[in-house]
N, C-alpha and C positions, 0 to 999 in steps of 0.2 A: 468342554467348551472353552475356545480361549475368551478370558475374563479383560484382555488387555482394551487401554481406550485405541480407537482408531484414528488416522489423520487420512482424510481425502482432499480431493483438488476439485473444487468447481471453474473450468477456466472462465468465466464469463456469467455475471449479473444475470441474465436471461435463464441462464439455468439453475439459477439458485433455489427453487421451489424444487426441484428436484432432487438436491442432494441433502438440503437443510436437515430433515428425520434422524434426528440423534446426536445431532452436531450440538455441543455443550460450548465451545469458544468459538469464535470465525477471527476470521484472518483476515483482512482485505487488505490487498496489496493492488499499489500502482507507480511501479517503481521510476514509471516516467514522465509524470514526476509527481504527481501527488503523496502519495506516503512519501515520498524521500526527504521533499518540502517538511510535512508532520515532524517529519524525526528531528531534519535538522534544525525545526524551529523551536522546538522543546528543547532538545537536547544545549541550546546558544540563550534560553530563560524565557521564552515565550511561557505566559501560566498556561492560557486555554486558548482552544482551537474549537470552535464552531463552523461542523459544516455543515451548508444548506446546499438545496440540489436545483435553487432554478438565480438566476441573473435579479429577478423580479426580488427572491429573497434576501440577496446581496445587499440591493438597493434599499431594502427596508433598514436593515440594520446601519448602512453609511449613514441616509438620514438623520439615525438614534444618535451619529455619533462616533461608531465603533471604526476600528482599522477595517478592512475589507480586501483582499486577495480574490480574482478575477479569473478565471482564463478559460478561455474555450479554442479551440483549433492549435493550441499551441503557441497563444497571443495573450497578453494582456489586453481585457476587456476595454474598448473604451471608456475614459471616463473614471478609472482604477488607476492606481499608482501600483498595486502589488498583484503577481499573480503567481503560480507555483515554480517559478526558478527555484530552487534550494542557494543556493548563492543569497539572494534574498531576503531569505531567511534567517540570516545569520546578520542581520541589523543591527547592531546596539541599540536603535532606539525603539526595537522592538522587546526587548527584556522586560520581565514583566505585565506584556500585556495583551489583551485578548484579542484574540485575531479572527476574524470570519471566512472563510473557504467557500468559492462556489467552484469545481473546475470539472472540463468535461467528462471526464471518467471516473476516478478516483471516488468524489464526494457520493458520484450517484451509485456506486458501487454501496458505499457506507449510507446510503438512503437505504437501498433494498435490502439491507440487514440489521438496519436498526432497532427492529425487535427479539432481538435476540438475546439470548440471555445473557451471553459475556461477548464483547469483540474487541480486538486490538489491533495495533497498526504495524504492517509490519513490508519489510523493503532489504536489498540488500543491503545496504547500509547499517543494518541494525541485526543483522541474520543473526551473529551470536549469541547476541542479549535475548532474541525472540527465542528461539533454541530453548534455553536455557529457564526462561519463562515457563515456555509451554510445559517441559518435561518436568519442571514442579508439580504444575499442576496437574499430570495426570489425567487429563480429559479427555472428551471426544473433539476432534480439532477438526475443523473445515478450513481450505486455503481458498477464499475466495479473489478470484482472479479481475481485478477491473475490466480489461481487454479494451477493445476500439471502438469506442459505439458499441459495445455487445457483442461484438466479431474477437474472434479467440486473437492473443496475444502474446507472442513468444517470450518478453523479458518479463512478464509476470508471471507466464508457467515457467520459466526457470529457474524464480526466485523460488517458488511455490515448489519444484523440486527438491530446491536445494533445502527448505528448511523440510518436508517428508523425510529427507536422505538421514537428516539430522536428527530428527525422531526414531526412526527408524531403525536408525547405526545402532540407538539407546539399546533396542532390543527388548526395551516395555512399551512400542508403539507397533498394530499391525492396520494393513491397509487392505481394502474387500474390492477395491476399485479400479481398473484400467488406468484410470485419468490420473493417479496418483503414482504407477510406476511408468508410464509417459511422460510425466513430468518430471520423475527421479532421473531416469535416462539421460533428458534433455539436458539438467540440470550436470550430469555426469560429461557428458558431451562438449559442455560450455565455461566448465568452471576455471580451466586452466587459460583463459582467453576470450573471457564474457565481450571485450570489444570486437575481437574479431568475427566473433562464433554469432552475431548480432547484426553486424555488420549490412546486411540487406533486408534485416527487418523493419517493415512498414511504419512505425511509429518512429524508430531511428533515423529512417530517411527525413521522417518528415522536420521531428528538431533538426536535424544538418541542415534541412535546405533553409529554416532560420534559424541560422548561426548560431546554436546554442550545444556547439559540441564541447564549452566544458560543462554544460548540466550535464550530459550525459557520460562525460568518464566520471565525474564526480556519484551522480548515481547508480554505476554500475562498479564502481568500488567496495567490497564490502567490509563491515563492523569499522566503520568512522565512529561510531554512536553508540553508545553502552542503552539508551532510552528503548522502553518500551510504550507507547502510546495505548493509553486505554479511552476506548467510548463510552462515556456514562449518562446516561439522561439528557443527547445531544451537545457533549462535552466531550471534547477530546481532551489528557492532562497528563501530565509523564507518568 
C-alpha cells in the first residue's frame, strides 16, 4: 500500500465537501487577486489579516476602528479606501498593522474551509516558498481553487497545478484524482507564458476591461515573495 500523503485539487468552493475526506492542510488559492494581495501584504510587514465573507462584516469592524480592504466585481467597495490590488498592499503605512478582507472570491473560498484543521495561503507569487512548506510537512494537501462565483477558474487551477507538479516532482507526494493531473497538465501547458496562455480567460478580461493589467502581470509573476500565509482561529499571519 503506498503510505505516501496525497495532493488533490478542488477547483471551486462548491465542491469542497466533496474532496475535503483526508485532506490534513488546504490551500486556497485566488491568484486574482486575493491570495496575491495576502502575500504581498505580509510579505511588505502587514502583522495580520482578517478575513470576513460578507460587506456587512467589513462594516462592523471599520466602525471598531480597524483598516478594511473591500472588493466585489473587481472594484473597490463603496465607501473603502482599500481593496485587493496587491500594489496596495505594499503601503508603508500599512506595516504593522491589521487589516480586514472581505472580497468576492478569495475570502469566501477561506470561509468554506475554515474548519479545517491547517490552511494556508498560497498564489503564484509565492509558489516556491508554498512548495517548500508543504513538502516539509508531509501531509495530505488539498488545492482549494477560489474560482468565479463557484464557476471553475483557469489561473487558479494553474496555480493549483503548478504547486501538485511541485509535489509531485518530490516523488514523496501521490495523487488518486483527475482534477489533480488536469491541473498539472494545464499548469505544464502555461508555465512558459502564464500571460499569454491566460490571455482569454474570463476573470483576465474582466481586470483589463478595468485597467488593472499591472495587478495582473504582477500577479501572474511567480516567487516575488519567500511568505507563506497561515489561517489561525480567523487570523491570517506570515
Amino acid at each position: 500500500m503506498d503510505s505516501r500523503p496525497t495532493v488533490e485539487v478542488c477547483f471551486t468552493p462548491n465542491l469542497y465537501p466533496l474532496h475535503f475526506d483526508g485532506s490534513d492542510i488546504i490551500v486556497v488559492i485566488d491568484v486574482l487577486r486575493a491570495t496575491s494581495a495576502i502575500c504581498a501584504g505580509l510579505s511588505n510587514g502587514v502583522e495580520k489579516i482578517i478575513p470576513v465573507a460578507t460587506i456587512e462584516e467589513a462594516i462592523e469592524y471599520r466602525q471598531k476602528g480597524y483598516i478594511v480592504a473591500a472588493e466585489r466585481k473587481g472594484k473597490v467597495v463603496e465607501g473603502f479606501n482599500l481593496g485587493n490590488s496587491p500594489s496596495s498592499w505594499l503601503n508603508k503605512e500599512l506595516v504593522g498593522k491589521t487589516v480586514v478582507l472581505t472580497t468576492t472570491n478569495g475570502t469566501q473560498a477561506i470561509h468554506t474551509a475554515r474548519r479545517c484543521k491547517h490552511m494556508v495561503i498560497g498564489s503564484l507569487i509565492n509558489l516556491d516558498a508554498l512548495v517548500t512548506y508543504l513538502h516539509e510537512k508531509k501531509k495530505n494537501v488539498m488545492l482549494l481553487g477560489s474560482g468565479w462565483r463557484n464557476k471553475f477558474c483557469l489561473e487558479d487551477t494553474i496555480c493549483a497545478g503548478a504547486i501538485a507538479e511541485g509535489l509531485l516532482a518530490t516523488g514523496d507526494f501521490r495523487s488518486e484524482e483527475d482534477s489533480t493531473i488536469a491541473s498539472k497538465y494545464l499548469y505544464l501547458s502555461a508555465r512558459d507564458n502564464y500571460l499569454g496562455y491566460l490571455k482569454a480567460s474570463s476573470h483576465r478580461r474582466r481586470l483589463r476591461d478595468l485597467n488593472l493589467n499591472e495587478d495582473i502581470k504582477y500577479c501572474l509573476t511567480p516567487n516575488t515573495v519567500d511568505v507563506v500565509p497561515i489561517y489561525k482561529d480567523g487570523i491570517i499571519t506570515a
